[in-house]
PDB file with SEQRES, HELIX, SHEET and CRYST1 records, atoms N, CA, C and O in Angstrom:
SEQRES   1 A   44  UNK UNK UNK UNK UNK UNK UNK UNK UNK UNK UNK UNK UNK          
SEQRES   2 A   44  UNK UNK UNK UNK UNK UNK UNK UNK UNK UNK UNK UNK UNK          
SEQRES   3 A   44  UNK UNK UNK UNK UNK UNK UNK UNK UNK UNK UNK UNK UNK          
SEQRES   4 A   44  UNK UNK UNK UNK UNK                                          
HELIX    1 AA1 UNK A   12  UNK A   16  1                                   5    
HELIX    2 AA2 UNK A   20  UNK A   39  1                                  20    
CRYST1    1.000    1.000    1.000  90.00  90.00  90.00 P 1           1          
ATOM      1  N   UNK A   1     146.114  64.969 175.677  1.00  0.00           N  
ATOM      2  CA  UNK A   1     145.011  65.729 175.145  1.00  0.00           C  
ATOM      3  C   UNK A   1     143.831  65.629 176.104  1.00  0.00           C  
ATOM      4  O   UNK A   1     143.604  64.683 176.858  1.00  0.00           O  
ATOM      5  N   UNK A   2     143.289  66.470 176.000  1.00  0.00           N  
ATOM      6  CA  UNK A   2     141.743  66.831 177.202  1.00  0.00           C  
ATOM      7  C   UNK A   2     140.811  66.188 176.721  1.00  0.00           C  
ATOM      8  O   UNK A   2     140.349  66.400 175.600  1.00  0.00           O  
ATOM      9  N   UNK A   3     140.361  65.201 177.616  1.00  0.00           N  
ATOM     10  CA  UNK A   3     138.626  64.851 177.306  1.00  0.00           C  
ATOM     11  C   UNK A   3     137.805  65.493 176.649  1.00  0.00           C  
ATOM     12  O   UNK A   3     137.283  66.524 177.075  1.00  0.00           O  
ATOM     13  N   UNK A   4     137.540  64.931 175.395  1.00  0.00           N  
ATOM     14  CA  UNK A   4     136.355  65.703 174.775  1.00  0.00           C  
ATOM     15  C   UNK A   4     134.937  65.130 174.842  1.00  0.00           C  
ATOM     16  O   UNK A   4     134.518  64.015 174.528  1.00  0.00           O  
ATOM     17  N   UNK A   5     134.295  66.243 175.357  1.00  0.00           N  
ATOM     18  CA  UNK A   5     132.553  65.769 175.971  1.00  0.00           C  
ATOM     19  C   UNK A   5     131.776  66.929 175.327  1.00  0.00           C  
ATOM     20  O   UNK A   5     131.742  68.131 175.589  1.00  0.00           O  
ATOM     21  N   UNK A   6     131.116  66.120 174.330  1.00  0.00           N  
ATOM     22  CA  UNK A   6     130.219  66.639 173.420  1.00  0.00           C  
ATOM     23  C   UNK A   6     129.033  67.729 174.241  1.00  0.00           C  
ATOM     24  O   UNK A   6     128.392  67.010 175.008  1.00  0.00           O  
ATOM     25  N   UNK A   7     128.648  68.863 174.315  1.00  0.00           N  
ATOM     26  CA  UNK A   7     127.836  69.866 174.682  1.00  0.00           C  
ATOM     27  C   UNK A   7     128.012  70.455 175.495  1.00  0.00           C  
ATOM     28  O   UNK A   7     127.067  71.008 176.056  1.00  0.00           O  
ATOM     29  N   UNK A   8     129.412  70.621 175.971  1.00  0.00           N  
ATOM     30  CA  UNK A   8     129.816  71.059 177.252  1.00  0.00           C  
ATOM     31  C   UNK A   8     130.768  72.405 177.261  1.00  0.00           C  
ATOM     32  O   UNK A   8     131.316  72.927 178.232  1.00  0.00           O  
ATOM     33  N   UNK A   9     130.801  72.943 175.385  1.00  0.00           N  
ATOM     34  CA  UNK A   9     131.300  74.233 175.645  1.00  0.00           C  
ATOM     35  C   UNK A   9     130.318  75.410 175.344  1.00  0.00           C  
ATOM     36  O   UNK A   9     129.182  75.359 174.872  1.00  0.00           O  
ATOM     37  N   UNK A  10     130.875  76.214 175.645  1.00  0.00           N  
ATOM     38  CA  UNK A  10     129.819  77.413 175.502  1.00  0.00           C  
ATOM     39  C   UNK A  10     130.097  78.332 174.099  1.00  0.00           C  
ATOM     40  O   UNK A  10     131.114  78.861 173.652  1.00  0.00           O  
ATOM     41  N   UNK A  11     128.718  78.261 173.635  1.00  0.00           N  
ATOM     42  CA  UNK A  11     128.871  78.517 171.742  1.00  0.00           C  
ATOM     43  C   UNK A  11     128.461  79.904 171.938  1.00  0.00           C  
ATOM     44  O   UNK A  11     128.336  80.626 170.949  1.00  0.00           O  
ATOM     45  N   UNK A  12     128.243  80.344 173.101  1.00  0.00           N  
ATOM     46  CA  UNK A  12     127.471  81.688 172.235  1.00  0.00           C  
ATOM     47  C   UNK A  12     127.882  82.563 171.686  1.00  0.00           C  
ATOM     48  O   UNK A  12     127.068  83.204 171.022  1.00  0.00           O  
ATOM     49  N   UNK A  13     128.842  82.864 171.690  1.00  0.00           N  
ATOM     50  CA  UNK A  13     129.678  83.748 170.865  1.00  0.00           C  
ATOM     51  C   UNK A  13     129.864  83.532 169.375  1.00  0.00           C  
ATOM     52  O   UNK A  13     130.125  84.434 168.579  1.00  0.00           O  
ATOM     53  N   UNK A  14     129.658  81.858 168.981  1.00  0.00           N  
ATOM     54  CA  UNK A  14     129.956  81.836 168.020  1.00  0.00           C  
ATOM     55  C   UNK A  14     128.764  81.828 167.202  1.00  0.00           C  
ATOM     56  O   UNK A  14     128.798  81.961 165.979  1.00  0.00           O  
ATOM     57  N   UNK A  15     127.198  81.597 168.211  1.00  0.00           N  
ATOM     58  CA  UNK A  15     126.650  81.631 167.387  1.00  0.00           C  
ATOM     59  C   UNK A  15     125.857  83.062 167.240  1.00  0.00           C  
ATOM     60  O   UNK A  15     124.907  83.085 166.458  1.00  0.00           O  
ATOM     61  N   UNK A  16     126.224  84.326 167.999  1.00  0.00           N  
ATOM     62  CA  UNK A  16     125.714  85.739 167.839  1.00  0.00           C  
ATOM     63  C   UNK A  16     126.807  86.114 166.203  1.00  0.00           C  
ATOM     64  O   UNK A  16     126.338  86.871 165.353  1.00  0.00           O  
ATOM     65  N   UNK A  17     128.173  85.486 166.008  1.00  0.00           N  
ATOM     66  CA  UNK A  17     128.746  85.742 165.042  1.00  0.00           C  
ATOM     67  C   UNK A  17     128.588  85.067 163.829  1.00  0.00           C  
ATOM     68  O   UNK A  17     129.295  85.413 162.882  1.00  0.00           O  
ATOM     69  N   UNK A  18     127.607  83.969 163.669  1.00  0.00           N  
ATOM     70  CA  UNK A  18     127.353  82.927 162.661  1.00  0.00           C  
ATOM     71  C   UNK A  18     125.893  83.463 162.485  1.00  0.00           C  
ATOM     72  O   UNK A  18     125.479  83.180 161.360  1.00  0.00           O  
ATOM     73  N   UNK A  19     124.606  84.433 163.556  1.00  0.00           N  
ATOM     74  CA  UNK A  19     123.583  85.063 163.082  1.00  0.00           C  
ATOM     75  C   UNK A  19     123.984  86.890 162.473  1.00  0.00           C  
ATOM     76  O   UNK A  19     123.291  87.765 161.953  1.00  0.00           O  
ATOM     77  N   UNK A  20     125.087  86.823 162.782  1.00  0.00           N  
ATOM     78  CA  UNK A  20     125.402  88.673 162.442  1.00  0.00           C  
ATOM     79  C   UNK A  20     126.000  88.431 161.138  1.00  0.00           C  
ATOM     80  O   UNK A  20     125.848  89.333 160.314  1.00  0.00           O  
ATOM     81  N   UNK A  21     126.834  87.102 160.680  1.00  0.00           N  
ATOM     82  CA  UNK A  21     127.039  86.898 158.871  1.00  0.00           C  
ATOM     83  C   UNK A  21     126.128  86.562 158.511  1.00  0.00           C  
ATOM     84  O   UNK A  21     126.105  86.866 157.318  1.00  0.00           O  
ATOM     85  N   UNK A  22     124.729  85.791 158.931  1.00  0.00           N  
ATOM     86  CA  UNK A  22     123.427  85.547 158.175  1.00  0.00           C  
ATOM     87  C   UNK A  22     122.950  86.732 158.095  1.00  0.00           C  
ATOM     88  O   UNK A  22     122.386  86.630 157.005  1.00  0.00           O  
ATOM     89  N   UNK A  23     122.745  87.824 158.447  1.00  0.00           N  
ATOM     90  CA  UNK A  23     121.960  89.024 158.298  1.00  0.00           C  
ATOM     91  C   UNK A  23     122.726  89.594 157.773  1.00  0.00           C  
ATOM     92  O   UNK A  23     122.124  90.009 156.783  1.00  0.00           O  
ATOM     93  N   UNK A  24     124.292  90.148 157.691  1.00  0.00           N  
ATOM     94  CA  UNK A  24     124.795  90.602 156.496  1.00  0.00           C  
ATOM     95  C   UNK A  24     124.633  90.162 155.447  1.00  0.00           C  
ATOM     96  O   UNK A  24     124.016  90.851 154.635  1.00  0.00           O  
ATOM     97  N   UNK A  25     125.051  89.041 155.117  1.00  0.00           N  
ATOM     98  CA  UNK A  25     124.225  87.933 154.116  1.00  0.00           C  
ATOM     99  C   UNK A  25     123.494  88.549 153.378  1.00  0.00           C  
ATOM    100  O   UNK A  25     123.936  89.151 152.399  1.00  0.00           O  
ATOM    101  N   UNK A  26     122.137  88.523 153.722  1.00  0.00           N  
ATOM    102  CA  UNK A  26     120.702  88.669 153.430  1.00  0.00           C  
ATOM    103  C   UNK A  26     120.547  89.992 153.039  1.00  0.00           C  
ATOM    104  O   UNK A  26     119.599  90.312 152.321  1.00  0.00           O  
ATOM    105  N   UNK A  27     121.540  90.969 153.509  1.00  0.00           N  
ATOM    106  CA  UNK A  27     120.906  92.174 153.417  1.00  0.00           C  
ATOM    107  C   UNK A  27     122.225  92.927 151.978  1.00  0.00           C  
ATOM    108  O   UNK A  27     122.018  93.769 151.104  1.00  0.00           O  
ATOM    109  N   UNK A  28     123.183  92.333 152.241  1.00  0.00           N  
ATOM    110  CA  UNK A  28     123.792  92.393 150.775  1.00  0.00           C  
ATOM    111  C   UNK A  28     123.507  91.809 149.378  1.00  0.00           C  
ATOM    112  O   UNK A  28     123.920  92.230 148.298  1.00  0.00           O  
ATOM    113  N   UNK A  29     122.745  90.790 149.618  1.00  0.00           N  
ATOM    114  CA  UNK A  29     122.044  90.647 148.739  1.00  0.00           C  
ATOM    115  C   UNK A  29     121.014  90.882 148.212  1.00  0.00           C  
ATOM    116  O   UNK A  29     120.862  90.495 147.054  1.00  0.00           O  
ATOM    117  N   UNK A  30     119.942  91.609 148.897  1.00  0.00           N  
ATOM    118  CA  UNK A  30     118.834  92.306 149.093  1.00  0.00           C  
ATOM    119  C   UNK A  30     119.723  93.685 147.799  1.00  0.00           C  
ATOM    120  O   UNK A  30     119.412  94.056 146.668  1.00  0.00           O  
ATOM    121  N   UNK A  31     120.645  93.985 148.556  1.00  0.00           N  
ATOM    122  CA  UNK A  31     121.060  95.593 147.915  1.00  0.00           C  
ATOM    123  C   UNK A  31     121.793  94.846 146.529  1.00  0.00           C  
ATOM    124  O   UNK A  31     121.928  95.701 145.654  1.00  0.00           O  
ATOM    125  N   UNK A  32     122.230  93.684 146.152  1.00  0.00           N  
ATOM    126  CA  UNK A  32     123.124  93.774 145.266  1.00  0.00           C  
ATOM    127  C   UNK A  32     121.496  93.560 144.015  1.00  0.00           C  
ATOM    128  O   UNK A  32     121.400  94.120 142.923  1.00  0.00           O  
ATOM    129  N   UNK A  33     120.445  92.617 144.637  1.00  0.00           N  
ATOM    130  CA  UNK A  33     119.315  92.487 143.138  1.00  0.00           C  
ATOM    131  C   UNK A  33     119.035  93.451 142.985  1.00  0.00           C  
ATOM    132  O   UNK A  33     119.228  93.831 141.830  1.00  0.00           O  
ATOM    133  N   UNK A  34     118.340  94.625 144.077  1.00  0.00           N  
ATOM    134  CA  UNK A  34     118.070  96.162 143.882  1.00  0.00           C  
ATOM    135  C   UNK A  34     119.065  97.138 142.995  1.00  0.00           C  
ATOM    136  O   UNK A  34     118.656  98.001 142.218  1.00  0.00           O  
ATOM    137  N   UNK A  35     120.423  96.840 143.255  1.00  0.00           N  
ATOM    138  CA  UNK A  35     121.282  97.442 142.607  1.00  0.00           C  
ATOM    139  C   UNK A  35     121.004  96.823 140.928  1.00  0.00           C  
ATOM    140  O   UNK A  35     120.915  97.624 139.998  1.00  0.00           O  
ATOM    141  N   UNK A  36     120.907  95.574 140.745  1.00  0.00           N  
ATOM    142  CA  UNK A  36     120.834  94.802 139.410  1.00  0.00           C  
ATOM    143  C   UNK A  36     119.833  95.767 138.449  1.00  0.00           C  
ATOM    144  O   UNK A  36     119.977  96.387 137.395  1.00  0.00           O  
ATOM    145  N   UNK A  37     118.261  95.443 139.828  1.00  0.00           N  
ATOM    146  CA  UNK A  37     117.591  95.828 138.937  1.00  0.00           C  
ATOM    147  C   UNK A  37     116.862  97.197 138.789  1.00  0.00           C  
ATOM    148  O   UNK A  37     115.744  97.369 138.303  1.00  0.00           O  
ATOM    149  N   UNK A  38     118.024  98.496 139.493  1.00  0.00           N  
ATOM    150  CA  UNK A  38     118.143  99.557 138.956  1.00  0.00           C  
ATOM    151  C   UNK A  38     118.917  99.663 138.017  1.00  0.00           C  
ATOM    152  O   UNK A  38     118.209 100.046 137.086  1.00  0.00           O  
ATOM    153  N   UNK A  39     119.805  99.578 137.712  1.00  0.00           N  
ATOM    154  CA  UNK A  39     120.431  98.901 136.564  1.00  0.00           C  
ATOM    155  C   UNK A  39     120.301  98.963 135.191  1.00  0.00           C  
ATOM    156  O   UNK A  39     120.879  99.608 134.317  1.00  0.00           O  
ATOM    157  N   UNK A  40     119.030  97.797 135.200  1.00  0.00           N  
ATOM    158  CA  UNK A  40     118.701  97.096 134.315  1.00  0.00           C  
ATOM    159  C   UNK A  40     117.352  98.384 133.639  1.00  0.00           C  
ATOM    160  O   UNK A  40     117.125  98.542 132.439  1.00  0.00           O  
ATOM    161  N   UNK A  41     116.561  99.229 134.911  1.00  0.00           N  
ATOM    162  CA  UNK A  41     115.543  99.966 134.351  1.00  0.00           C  
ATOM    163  C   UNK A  41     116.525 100.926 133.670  1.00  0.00           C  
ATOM    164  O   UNK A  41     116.507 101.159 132.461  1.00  0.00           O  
ATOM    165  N   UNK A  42     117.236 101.371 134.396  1.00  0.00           N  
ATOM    166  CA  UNK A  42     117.877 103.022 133.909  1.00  0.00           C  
ATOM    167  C   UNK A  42     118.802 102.686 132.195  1.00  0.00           C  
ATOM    168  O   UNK A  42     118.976 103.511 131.298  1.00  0.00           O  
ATOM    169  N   UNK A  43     119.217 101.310 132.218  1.00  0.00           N  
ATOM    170  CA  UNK A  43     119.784 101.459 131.003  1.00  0.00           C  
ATOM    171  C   UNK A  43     118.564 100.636 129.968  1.00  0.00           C  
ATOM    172  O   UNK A  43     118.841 100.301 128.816  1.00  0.00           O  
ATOM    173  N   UNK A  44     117.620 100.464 130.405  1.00  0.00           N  
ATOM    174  CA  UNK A  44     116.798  99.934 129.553  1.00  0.00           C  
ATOM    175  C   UNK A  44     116.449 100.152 128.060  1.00  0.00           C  
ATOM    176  O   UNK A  44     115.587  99.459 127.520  1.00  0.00           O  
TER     177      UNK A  44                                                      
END                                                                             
């Protein structure tokens, strides 16, 4: 097995794909309370 040396691989990929699920994230949930609380007025 290969030497493992802590900071020596290159993340960026993983971390442009670990900030592009935080902003899906955020923004589906943004639409799912909006969705709630149209919803909630129209059948009020």
């Amino acid at each position: 097995m290969a030497d493992f040396k802590p900071g020596e691989m290159d993340v960026t990929v993983q971390e442009k794909t670990f900030a592009g699920f935080i902003n899906f994230t955020k923004y589906s949930v943004v639409v799912i309370i909006c969705t709630l609380i149209f919803m909630a007025l129209v059948n009020g």
